[in-house]
C-alpha positions in Angstrom: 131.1 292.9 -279.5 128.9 296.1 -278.4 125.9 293.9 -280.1 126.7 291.3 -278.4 127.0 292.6 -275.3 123.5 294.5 -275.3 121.9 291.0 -276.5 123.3 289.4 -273.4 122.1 291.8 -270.7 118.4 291.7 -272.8 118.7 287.9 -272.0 119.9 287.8 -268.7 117.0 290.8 -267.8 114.1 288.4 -269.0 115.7 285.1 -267.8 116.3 286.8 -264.1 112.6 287.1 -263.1 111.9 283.7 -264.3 113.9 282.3 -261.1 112.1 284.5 -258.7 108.7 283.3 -259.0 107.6 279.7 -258.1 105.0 277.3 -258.9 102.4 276.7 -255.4 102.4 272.5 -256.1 106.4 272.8 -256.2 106.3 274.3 -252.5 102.8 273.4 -250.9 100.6 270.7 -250.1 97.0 270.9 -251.0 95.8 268.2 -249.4 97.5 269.3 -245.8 95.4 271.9 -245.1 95.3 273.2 -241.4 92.9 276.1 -239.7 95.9 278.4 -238.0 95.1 280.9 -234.8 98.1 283.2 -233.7 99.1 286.3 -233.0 101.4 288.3 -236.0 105.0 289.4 -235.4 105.7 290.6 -238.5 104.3 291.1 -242.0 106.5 291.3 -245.1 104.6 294.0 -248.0 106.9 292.9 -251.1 106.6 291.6 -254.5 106.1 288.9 -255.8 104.0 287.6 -252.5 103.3 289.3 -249.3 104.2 287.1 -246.0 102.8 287.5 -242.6 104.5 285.9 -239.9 102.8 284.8 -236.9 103.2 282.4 -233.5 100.7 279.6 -232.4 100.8 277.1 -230.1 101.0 273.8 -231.4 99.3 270.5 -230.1 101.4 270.3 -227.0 101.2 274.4 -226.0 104.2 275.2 -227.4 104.6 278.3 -229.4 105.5 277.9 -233.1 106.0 280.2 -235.7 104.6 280.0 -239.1 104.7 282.4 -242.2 101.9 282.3 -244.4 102.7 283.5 -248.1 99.6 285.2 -249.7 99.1 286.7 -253.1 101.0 289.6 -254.7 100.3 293.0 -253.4 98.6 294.4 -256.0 96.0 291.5 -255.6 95.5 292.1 -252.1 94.6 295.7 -252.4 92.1 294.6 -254.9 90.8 292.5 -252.6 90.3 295.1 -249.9 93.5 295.0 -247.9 95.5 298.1 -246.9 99.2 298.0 -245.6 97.4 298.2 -242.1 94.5 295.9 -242.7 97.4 294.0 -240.1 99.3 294.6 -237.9 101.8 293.4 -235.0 100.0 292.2 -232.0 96.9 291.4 -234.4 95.5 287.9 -233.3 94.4 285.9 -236.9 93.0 282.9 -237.9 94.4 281.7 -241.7 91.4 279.1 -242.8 92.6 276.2 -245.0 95.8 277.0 -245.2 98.3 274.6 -247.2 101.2 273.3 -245.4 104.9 273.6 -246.7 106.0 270.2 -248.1 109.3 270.8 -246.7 107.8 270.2 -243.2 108.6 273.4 -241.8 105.9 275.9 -240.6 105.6 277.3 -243.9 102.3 277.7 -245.2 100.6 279.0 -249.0 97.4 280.6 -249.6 95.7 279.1 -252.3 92.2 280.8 -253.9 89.9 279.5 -250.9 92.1 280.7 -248.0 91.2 283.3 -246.1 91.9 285.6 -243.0 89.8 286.3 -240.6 90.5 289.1 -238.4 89.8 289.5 -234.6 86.6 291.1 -236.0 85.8 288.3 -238.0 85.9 290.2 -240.9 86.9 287.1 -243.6 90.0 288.7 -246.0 90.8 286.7 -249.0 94.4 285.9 -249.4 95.3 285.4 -253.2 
């Protein structure tokens, strides 16, 4: 019984990541890409993807607010990021960003997105 117990909590720890991570075609569009200009509200540092949030105005003027799911965070500080690279109040532009196929304001970065910072320094995303 002891056996079988330990074999069972070995299963359920390998099976139990499996279910966090997701595939980019099972949530994202590639071919609805959109250029997105905002200003952030909140950015999310966390395994297995980082998030910023961020509110645009959308074709009418309205304000929206999208989150933009970018690589691991690991990745990013390869990359050149920093936990402060951005913050609240920043105003961004994510270039080619791919769109939620869901509808909502959802968006993926896939290995050509980038973010390009007040600055215009261009920070890759994946």
């Amino acid at each position: 019984m002891k056996r079988l117990a330990i074999v069972g909590m070995i299963l359920l720890g390998t099976l139990a990541p499996l279910g966090a991570h997701h595939s980019f075609d099972a949530e994202y569009d590639a071919s609805k890409i959109q250029n997105l200009t905002g200003t952030v509200t909140k950015i999310d540092w966390v395994n297995p993807h980082a998030y910023i949030y961020f509110t645009a105005k959308d074709a009418k003027g309205d304000p929206q607010t999208f989150r933009v799911e970018l690589g691991p965070p690991y990745a990013l500080t390869r990359g050149g990021w920093k936990r402060d690279t951005v913050k609240i109040g920043d105003t961004i532009t994510v270039e080619k960003a791919a769109m939620a196929k869901d509808g909502s304001n959802a968006a993926g970065a896939s290995y050509d997105t980038a973010l390009i910072l007040a600055s215009g320094q261009r920070m890759v995303m994946r």
